[in-house]
C-alpha positions in Angstrom: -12.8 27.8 5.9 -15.7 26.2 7.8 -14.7 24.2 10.4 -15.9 21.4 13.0 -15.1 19.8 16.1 -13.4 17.2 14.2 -11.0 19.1 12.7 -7.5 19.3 14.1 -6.8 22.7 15.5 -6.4 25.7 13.5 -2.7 26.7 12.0 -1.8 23.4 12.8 -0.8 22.3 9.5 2.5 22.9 9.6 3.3 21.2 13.1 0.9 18.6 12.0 2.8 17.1 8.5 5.9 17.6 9.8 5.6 15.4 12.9 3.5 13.1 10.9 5.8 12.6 8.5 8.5 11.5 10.8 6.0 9.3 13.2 4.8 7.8 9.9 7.9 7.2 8.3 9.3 5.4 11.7 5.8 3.4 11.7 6.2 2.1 8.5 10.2 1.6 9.0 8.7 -0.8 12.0 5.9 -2.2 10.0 8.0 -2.8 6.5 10.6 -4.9 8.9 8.0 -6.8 11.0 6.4 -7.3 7.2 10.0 -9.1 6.3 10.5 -10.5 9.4 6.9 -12.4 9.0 8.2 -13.6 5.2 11.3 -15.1 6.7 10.3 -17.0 10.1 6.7 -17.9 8.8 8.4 -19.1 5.2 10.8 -21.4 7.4 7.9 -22.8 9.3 5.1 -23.2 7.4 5.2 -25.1 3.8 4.4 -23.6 0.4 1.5 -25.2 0.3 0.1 -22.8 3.2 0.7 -19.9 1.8 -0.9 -21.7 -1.5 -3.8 -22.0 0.2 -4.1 -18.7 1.9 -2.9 -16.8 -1.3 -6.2 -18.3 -3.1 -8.3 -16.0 0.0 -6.0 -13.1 -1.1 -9.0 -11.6 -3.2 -11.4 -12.1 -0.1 -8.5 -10.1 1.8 -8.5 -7.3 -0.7 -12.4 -7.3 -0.5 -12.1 -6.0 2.8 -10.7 -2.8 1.7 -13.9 -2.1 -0.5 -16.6 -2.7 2.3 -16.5 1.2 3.3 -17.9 2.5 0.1 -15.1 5.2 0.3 -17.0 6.5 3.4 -13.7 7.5 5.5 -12.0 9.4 2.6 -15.2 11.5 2.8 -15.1 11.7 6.3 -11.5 12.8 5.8 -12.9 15.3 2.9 -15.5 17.0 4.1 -15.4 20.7 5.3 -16.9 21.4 9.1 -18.0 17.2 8.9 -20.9 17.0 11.8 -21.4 14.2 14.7 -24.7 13.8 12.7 -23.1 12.2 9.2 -20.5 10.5 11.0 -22.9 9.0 13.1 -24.4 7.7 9.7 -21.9 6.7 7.9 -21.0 4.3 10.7 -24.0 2.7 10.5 -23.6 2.6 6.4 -20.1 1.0 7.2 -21.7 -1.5 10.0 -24.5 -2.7 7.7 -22.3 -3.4 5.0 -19.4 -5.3 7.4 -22.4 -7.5 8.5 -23.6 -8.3 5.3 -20.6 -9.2 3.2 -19.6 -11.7 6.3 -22.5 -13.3 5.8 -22.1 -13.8 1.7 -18.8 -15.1 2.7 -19.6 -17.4 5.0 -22.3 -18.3 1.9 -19.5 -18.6 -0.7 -17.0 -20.2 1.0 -17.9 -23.6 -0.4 -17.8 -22.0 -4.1 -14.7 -20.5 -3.4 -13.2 -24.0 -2.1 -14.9 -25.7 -5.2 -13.5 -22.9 -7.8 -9.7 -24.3 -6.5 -10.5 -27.8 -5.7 -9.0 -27.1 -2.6 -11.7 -28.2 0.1 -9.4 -26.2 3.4 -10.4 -23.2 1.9 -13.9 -23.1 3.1 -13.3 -22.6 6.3 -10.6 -20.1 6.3 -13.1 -17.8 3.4 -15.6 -17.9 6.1 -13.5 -17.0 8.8 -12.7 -13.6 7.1 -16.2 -12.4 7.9 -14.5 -11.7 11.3 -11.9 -9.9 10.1 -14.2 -7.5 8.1 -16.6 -7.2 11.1 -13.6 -5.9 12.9 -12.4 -3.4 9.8 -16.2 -2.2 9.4 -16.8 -1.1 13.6 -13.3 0.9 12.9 -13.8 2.4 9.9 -15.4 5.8 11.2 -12.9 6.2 14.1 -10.3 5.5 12.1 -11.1 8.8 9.7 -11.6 11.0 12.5 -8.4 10.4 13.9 -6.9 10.6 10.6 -8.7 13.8 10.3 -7.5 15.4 13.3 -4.4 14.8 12.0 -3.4 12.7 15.8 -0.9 11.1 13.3 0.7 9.8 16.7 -1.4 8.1 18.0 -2.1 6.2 14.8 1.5 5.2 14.1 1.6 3.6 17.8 -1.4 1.5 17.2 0.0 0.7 13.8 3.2 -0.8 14.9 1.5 -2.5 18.1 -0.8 -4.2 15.8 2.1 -5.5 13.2 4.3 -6.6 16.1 1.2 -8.6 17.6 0.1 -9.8 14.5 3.3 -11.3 13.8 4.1 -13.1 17.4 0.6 -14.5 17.2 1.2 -16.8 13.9 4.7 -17.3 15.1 3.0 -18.3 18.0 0.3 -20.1 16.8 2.8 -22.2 15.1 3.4 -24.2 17.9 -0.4 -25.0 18.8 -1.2 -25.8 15.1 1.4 -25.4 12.3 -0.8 -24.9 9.1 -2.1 -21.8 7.2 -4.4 -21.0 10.4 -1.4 -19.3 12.2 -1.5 -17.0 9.4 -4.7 -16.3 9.9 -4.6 -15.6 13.3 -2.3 -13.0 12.8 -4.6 -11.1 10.2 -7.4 -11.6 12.9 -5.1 -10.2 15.7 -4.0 -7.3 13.1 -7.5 -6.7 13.0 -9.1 -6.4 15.9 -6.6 -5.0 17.9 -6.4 -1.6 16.1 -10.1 -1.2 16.1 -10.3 -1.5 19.8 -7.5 1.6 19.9 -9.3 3.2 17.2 -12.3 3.4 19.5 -10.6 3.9 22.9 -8.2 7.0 20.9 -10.9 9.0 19.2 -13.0 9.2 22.3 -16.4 9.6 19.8 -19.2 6.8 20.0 -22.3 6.8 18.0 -25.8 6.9 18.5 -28.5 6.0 17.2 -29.0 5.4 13.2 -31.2 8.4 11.6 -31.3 10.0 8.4 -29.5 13.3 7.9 -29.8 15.6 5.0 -27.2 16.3 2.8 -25.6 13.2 3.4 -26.1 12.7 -0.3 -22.7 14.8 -1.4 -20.8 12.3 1.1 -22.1 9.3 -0.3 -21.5 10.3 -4.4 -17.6 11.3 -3.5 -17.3 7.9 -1.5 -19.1 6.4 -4.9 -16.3 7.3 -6.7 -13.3 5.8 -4.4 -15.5 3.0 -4.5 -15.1 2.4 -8.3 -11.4 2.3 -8.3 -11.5 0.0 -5.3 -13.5 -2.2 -7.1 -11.6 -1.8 -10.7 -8.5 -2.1 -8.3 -9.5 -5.6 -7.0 -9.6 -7.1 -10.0 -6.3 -5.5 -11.0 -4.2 -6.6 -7.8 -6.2 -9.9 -7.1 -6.4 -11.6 -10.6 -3.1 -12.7 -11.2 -3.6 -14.6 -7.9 -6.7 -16.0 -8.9 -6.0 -17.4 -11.9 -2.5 -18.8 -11.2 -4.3 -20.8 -8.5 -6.7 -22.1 -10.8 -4.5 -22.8 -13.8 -1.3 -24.1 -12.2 -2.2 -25.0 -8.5 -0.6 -24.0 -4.5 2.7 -24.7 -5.4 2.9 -22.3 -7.7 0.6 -19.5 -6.7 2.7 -20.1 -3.4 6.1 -19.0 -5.0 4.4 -16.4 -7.1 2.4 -14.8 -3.6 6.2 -14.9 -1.9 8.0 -13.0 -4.6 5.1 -10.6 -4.4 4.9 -10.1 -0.5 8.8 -9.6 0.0 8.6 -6.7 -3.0 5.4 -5.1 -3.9 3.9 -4.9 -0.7 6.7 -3.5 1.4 6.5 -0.5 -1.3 2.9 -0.2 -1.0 3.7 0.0 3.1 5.5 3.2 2.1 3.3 4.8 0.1 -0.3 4.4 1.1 0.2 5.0 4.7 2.1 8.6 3.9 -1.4 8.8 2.2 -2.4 9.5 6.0 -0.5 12.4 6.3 -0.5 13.5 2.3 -3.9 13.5 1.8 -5.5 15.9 4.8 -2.5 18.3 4.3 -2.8 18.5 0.4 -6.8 18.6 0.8 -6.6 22.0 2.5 -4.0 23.2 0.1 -6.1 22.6 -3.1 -7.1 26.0 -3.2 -3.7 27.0 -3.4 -2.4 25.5 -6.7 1.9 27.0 -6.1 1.5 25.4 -2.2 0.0 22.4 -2.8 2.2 21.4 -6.2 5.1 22.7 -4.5 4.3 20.4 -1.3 4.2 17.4 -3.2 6.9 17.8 -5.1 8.9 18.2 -2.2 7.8 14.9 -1.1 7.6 12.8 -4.0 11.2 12.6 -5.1 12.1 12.0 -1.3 10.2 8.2 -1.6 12.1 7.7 -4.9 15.0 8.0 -2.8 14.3 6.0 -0.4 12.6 3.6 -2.2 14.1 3.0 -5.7 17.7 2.0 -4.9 16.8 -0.4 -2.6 14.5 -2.1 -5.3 16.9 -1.9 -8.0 19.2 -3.7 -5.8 17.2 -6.4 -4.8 15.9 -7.0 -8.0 19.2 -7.6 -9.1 20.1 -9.9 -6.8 17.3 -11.7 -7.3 19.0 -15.0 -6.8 21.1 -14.5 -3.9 18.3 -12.8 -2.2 15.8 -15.0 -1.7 17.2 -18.5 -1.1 19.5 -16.4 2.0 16.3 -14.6 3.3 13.6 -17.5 2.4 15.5 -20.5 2.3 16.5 -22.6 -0.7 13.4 -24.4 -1.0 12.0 -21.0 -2.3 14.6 -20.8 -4.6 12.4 -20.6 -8.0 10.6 -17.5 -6.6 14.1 -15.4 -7.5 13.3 -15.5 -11.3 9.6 -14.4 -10.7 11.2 -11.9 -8.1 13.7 -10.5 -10.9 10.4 -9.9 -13.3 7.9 -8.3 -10.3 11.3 -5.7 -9.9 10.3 -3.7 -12.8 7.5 -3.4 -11.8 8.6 -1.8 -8.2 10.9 0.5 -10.3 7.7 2.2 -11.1 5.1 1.8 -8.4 6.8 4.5 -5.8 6.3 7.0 -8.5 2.4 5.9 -9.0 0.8 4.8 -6.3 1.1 8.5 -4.6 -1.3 9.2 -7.8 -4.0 8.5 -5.8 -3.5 11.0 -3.2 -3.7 14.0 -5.8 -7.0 11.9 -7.2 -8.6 12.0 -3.8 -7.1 15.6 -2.4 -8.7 17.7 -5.8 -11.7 15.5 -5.0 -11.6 13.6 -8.4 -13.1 10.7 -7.4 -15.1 10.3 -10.8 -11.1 10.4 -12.7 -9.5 8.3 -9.8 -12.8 5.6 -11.0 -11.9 5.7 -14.7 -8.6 5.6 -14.1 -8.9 2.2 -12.1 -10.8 0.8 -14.6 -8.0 1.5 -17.8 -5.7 -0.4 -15.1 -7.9 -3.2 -14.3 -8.6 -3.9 -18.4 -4.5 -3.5 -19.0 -3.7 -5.6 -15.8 -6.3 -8.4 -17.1 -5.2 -8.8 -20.6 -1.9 -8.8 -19.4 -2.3 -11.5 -17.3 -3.9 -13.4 -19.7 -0.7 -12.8 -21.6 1.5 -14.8 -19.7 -0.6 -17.4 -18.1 0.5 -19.8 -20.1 3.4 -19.7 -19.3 2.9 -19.9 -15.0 3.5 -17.6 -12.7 6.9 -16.0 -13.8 5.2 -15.3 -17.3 2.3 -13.5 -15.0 5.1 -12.0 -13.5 6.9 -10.2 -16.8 3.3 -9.4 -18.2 2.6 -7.6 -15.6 6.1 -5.2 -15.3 5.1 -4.3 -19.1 1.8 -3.0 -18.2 3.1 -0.8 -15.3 5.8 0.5 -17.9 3.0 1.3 -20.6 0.6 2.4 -17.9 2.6 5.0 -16.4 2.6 8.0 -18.9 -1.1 7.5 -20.1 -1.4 8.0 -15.9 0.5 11.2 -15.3 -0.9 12.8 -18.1 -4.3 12.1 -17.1 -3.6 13.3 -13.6 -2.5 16.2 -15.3 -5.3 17.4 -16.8 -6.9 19.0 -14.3 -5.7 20.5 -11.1 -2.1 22.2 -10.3 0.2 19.1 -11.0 1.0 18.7 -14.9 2.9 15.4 -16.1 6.1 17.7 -17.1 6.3 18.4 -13.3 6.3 15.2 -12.0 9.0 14.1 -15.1 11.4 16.9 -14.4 11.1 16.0 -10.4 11.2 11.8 -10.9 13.5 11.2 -13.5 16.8 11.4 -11.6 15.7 9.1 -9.6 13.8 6.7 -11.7 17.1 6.7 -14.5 19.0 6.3 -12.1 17.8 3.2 -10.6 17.6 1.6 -13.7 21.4 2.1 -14.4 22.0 0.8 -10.7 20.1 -2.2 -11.4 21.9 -2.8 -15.2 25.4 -2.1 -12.7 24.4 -3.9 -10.1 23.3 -6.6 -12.3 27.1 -6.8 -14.1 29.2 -6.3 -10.8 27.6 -9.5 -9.5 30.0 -11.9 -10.5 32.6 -9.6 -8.4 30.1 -9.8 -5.6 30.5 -13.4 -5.0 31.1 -13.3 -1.3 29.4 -14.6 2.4 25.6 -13.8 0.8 25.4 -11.0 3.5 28.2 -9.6 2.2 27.3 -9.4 -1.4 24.1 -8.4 -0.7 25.6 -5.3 1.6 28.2 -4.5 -1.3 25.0 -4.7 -3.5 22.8 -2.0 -1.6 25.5 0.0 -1.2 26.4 -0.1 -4.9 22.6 0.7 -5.9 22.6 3.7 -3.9 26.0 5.5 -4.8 24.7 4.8 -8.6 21.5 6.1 -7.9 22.7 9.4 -6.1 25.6 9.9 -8.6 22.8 10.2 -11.5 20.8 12.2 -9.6 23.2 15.1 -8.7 24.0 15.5 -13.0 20.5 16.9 -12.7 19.2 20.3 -10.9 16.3 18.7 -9.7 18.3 15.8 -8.1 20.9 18.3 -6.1 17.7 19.7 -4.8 16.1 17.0 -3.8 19.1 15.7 -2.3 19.7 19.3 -0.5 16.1 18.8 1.0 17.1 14.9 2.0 20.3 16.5 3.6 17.9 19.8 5.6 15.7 16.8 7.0 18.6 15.2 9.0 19.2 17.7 11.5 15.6 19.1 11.1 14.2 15.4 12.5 11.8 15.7 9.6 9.8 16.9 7.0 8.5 20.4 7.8 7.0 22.3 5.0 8.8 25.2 3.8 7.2 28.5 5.0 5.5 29.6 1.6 3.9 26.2 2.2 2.9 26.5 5.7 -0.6 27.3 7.2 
């Protein structure tokens, strides 16, 4: 394989994903806390009306995350990558930082008049900083990434979360509006850009063409599709629940949404840092590389699926003890956005086998069929607010996910049958939880900490119970056991490079 000074040194792999794992896991555990954390204190400070108002930016927010035309997962991609179409694609992700801040700051009075809400004009504008920051990053961010210094990212990732958070608390007592949430975005921002730069030790020169810069641009072409077919799908809902039925509501909806769905995207997407180098150089291995995610995959389920199933069903003790009770009419639209986190640890790691078999045409197509399901289904329920946004949306992720794994399944060494046989222990398993959880409430009524203790704890003996009547539970159990005193995932040695 041809190789570059970017690359992380050779026969690494195995050393590489294992500690990565581990560093990654404990970032996120950090992160996913500091996440909560932020929902609690900023809910009991701030009014729902704030969040109302910073809710209707969310889609400016998730704009951000389409300014780099797919640029680092190319960066990330690419075999023997030179200083030459790094150095362009900087200047590609610069260019297009400074121009959508500029068509924001433009906007921002549309955006205000859309809502009705004249306070967001200023804070729409202000988000041009935020993607300045993201866009001088961007490059830095995939070479570290790259050489796998998995490390050093997880350091900067929790020091920007913590710092984040303690400048809204912070800004709380200088200005107690929706601004303190802003400046902890900013802060979360800027902060890991400057590491970014200072870490990977490479600068850029001057902008000049390259050739065969093309190949980069048509792979990031495709991530950039399903970024952009994914913005509609995660951003709508927000969108038009601000519209149609005002702060208030949007502000209860955006709560539910933050204290479920985006803690489980914290534990997916940023093993996607890890995942998706280590899988790319096993793709010309198809036993390795299916057998190194399967070993991974049922591992999140774990983790992840119990604790949702749990929450979800105790939806309404949950939130008025962690938000307060003036957020107590989130816990219904929390109960329905629960199904829907029953499936998204199984299918948001979809992406990584998208990206790693360099599918970025099938990873497009497939965000669009999501966006167009999403959509209809929030038209679905909008009339009947947020909660019936809510339930629309759990369908579609139910219908979705077969039509997904068999289309991931068409090509490459992962069928759909392999991903069923390794996620349906878990998956059943968390739905009986839930259903048990759900009846053994009544006996759970308790100090809230204490039914929500005997709750977990219920969700997670049901969970592992199920699993164990089938052989690919007690072996995925077996591998969660091996990783205790092994201090983390190390693939096996068939696996290893």
């Amino acid at each position: 394989m041809e190789t570059s000074a970017f690359d992380p040194p050779e026969g690494s792999l195995r050393r590489s994903v294992g500690r990565g794992a581990v560093v990654t896991a404990m970032a996120q555990g950090v992160r996913v806390a500091t996440q909560i954390v932020s929902v609690i204190v900023l809910s009991r400070l701030l009014s729902p009306q704030d969040f109302g108002v910073v809710a209707m930016c969310a889609p400016v927010l998730a704009f951000i995350a389409l300014q780099d035309f797919g640029l680092t997962q190319a960066t990330i991609q690419k075999t023997g990558i030179r200083h030459e179409e790094v150095n362009y694609l900087f200047w590609i992700n610069t260019a297009v930082s400074a121009i959508l801040a500029c068509v924001l700051a433009a906007a921002a009075p549309l955006v205000a008049a859309f809502y009705g809400e004249p306070r967001v004009t200023g804070l729409v504008a202000a988000f041009g900083l935020q993607i300045m920051a993201y866009g001088l990053g961007a490059q830095h961010l995939a070479l570290l990434t790259r050489r796998m210094e998995f490390s050093r990212l997880a350091v900067i990732d929790v020091a920007s979360a913590v710092t984040g958070l303690v400048v809204s608390i912070g800004w709380t007592f200088i200005d107690r509006s929706y601004w303190a949430l802003f400046a902890g975005t900013l802060t979360g921002a800027v902060l890991p850009t400057l590491c970014y730069w200072v870490s990977s030790r490479w600068r850029p020169g001057l902008p000049r063409k390259v050739e065969g810069i093309s190949q980069l641009i048509n792979f990031g072409a495709g991530i950039t599709g399903f970024n952009f077919a994914n913005f509609f799908a995660r951003n709508l809902d927000n969108v038009l629940i601000g519209k149609y039925w005002g702060e208030a509501q949007l502000g209860l909806y955006d709560r539910a949404y933050k204290l479920l769905l985006f803690p489980l995207s914290q534990i997916t997407n940023p093993l996607s840092k890890v995942m998706v180098p280590a899988l790319s150089r096993l793709k010309d291995e198809p036993d390795r590389y299916r057998s190194a995610y399967l070993r991974v995959m049922p591992l999140i389920l774990l983790v992840a699926l119990p604790g949702v199933a749990f929450a979800t069903a105790m939806s309404d003790t949950l939130i008025p003890f962690v938000l307060g009770p003036q957020w107590r009419e989130s816990a219904n639209i929390f109960l329905a956005l629960g199904f829907a986190g029953l499936l998204q640890p199984l299918n948001n790691p979809a992406g990584w086998l998208f990206v790693s078999q360099g599918r970025s045409g099938d990873f497009m197509r497939w965000g669009i069929i999501t966006a167009v399901t999403s959509v209809l289904a929030f038209a679905i329920g909008l009339p009947y607010g947020a909660l019936g946004v809510a339930v629309a949306y759990a369908v579609s992720e139910y219908l979705r996910t077969p039509f997904l794994w068999l289309y991931v399944g068409k090509a490459g060494p992962l069928r759909a049958s392999h991903v069923l046989h390794a996620a349906a222990p878990f998956v059943l398993g968390a739905h009986l939880a839930l259903a048990l959880v759900w009846v053994a409430k009544p006996m759970l009524q308790a100090q809230p900490i204490i039914a929500l203790a005997g709750g977990a704890v219920l969700s997670y003996v049901v969970t592992i119970i199920v699993a164990l009547a089938f052989g690919a539970g007690r072996e995925a159990l077996r591998e969660a056991l091996r990783l205790i005193p092994a201090r983390g995932f190390s693939p096996a040695p068939s696996e290893a490079k």
